[in-house]
N, C-alpha and C positions, 0 to 999 in steps of 0.2 A: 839440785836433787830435791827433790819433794819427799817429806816423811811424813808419814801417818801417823798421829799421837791419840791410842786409843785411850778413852778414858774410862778407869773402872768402875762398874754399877754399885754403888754404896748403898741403896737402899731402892726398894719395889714401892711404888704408888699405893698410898691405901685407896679401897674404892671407894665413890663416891657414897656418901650417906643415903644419898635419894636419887634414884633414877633421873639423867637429866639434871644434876645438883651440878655444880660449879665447885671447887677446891678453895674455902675462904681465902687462903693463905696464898692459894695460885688462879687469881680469875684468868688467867690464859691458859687455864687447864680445861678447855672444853671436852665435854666428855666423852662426846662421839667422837670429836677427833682423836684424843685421850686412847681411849680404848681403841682405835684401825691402829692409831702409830704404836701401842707398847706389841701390839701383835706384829707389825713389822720388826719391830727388834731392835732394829737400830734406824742411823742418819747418818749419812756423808757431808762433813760440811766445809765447801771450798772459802778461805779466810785469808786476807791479808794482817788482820787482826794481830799483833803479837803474841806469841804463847804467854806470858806473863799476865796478860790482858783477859786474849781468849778462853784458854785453859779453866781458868776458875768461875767462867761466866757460866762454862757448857756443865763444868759438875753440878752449878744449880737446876739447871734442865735434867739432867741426869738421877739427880737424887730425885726430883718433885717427877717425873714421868716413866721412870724406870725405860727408857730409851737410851740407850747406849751411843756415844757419839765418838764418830771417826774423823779428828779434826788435821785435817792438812792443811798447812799454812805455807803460805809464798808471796813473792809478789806480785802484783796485780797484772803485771804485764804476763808474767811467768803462767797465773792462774788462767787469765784468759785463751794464751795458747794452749793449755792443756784442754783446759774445755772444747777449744774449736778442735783439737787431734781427736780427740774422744767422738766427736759428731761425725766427724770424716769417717772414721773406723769402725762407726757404729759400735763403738765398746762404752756404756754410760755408767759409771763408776759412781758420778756426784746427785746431790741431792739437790743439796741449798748452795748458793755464793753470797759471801758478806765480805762488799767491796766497794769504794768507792767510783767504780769502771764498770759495774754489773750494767746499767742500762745502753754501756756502748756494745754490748751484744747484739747479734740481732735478735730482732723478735722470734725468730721459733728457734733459737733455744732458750726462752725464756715462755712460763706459763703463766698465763692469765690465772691469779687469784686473789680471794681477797678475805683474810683471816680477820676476826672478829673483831681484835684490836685495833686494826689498822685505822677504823673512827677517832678510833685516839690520838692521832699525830696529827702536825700543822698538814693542812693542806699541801702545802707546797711539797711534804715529801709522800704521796701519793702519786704515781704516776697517774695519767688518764685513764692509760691501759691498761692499768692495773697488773702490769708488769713487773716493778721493782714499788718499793717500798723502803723512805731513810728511817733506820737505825737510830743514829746520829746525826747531828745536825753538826757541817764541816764550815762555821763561820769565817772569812778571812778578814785579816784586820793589820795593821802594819805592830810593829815588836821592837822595844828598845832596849838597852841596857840600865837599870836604875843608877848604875854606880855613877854613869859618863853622862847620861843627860837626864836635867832636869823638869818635871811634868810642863812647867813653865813653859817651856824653849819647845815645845813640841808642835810638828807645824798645825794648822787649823785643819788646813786643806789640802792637797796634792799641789797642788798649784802653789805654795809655800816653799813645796821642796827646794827648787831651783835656787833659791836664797839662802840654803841653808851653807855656804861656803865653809864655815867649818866642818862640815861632815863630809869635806871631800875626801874619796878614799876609803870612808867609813860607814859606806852604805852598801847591803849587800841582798839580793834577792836570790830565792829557789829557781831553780832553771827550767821547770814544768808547771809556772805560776801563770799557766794562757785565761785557764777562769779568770784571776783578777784583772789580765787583758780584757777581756772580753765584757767585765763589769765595766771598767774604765772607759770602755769604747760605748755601750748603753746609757752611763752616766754624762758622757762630755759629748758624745759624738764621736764617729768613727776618726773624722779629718785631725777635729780639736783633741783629742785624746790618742791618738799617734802623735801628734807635736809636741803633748803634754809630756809623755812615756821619754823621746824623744830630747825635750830638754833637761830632763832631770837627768837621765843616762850619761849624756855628757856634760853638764855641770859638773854634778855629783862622782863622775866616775866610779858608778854602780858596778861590785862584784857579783857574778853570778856563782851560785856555791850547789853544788849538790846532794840534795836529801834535803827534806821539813825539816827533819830532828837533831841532822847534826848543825841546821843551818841558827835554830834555833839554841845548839848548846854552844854556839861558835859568838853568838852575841852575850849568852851569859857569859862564858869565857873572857869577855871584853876584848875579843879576834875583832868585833864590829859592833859598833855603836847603835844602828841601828838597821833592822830589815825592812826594808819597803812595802815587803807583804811577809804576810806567815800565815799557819793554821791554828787560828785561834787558838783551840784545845791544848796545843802542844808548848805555848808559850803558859797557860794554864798551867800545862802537868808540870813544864818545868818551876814555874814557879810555887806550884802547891810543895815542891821537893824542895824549896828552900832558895833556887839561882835566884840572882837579882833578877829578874826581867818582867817585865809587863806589855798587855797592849791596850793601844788607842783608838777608837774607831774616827775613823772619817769615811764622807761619800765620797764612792761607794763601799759596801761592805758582799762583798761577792759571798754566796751561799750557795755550795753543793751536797751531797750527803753520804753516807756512808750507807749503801745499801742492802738491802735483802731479794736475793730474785731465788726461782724454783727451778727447775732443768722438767720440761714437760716429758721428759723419759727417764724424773726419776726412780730407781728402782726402789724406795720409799714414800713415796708421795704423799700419806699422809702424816711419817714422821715428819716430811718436810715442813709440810705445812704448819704440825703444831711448833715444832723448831722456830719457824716464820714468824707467828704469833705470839711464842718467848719473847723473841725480841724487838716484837714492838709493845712488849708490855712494860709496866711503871717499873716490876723487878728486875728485868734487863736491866732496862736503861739509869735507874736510879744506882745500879752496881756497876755501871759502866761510866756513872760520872764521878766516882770517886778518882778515878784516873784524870779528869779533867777533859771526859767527851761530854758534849751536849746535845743533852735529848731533844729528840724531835715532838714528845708530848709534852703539852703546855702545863700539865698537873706533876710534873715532873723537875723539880728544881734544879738544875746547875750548879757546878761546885766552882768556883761560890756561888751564892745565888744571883749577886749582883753582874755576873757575865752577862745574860742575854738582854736586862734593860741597860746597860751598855752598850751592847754593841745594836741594840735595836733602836739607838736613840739616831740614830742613823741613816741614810738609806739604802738598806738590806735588799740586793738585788740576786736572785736567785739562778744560778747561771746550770743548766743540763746540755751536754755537750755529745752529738752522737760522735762516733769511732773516724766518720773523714773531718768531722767540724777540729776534732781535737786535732787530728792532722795537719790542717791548714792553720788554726791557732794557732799551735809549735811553729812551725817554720817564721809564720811575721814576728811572735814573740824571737826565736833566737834572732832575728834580725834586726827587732827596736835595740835589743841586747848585746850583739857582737858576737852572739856564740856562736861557734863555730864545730 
């Protein structure tokens, strides 16, 4: 069941000083757009985002735009069928989508645009077509338990793993990890990185666990020693909360993003818009890394800051996957993996 979590206008935009003036305090308060979106009224905004997360990011748009935001949260799988019933029935409810699956839409329901800030972010989370646009930068990296193993013992390479014989039994992966498939296979070759996958699975007798976050509290837990892959951020959050855990980079480090797309029939379209350019701005994103997300602009530090020259010490290979590619990824992934 999808709930609507509307959030209360605490305060009206003062207007700009000088016609065409920018807001010191919000340079993604453009003004034309500024003024068409408080006229609209509000924004719909489709989120996988946690309300714990989202909730307090949107009151800052809220208070700086006096736009009022309708935030529905679910999951992504959940979001994207609602949005394709919505198309079918021609009833368009949504604005914006902030999700890591926005660009496995198709392209008309997704509108080409491109808000002011979007200069701001690495290149790589610009689509071509200016379709979606990351947020968030969703780094992957493998994730250990600090209690049970030490920095020392950690392998160099992938190709390590297979030797790791004490950690049989104690090695656990996410079950929807095709991206770091799919890096693995870029990195080693298709052939040599299915054999790689392959002999670590059974060496190791690799669990497959359900969910990033509980898979990642299952290793602070000391349930498993260590993940083979994780979502960086979430080994981050937990460890910013105190769990033992950390991660390591080796090649490859797969990169997806946490997106921003538009519904070219939304019935807001320029609150979208300015919504869009919230959150590619340094305010967003620098309040979205205390939770231990990483921004996709370079002027924009990480919590900690040492995250990204970490894992960029690496090679960072950028993996966008449309709606059949993830298809076909699923099915060989549960197959290197057993899952059934």
């Amino acid at each position: 069941m999808h709930i609507i979590h509307r959030l209360a206008l605490a305060l009206a935009i003062a207007a700009p000083a000088a016609a065409g003036a920018q807001s010191p305090a919000h340079p993604w308060l453009a003004p034309d757009i500024a003024a068409a979106a408080k006229a609209e009224g509000s924004v719909t905004v489709y989120s996988s985002t946690n309300e714990a997360e989202g909730l307090p990011l949107w009151k800052l748009f809220e208070d700086a735009s006096g736009v009022k935001v309708n935030y529905v949260r679910a999951a992504d799988a959940a979001l994207m069928g609602k949005i394709a019933l919505e198309a079918r029935s021609g009833q368009q409810s949504w604005d914006l989508i902030n999700t890591p699956t926005a660009n496995q839409l198709p392209p008309a329901l997704m509108a080409q645009f491109d808000p002011p800030q979007a200069a701001e972010v690495m290149a790589s989370a610009r689509a071509p077509d200016k379709r979606w646009y990351g947020v968030y930068a969703n780094y992957n990296s493998p994730a250990y338990n600090t209690n049970l193993v030490k920095p020392a013992d950690l392998p160099k390479t992938y190709e390590d793993f297979p030797g790791k014989k004490e950690w049989i039994g104690k090695v656990a992966i996410e079950g929807t990890d095709n991206e770091w498939m799919n890096a693995m296979f870029a990195r080693y070759g298709a052939d040599k990185g299915k054999k790689l996958i392959q002999d670590i699975v059974s060496t190791l007798k690799v669990v497959v666990l359900d969910g990033h976050l509980a898979a990642g509290r299952q290793v602070a837990a000391g349930e498993y020693a260590v993940l083979l892959n994780q979502y960086t951020m979430l080994t981050i959050n937990l460890k910013l909360a105190g769990a033992p855990t950390d991660f390591w980079a080796m090649d490859p480090v797969a990169l997806f993003f946490g997106q921003v797309a538009i519904n070219p029939k939304a019935p807001h379209p320029k609150a979208a818009l300015l919504a869009a350019n919230f959150m590619l701005s340094a305010e967003a994103q620098a309040f979205a890394a205390k939770t231990g997300r990483i921004p996709t602009r370079p002027d924009t530090p990480a919590n900690p800051p040492d995250a990204v020259p970490r894992l960029t010490a690496a090679e960072v290979l950028p993996t966008t996957l449309s709606g059949d590619q993830v298809k076909a990824s699923q099915k060989l992934f549960d197959e290197l993996f057993g899952k059934r």
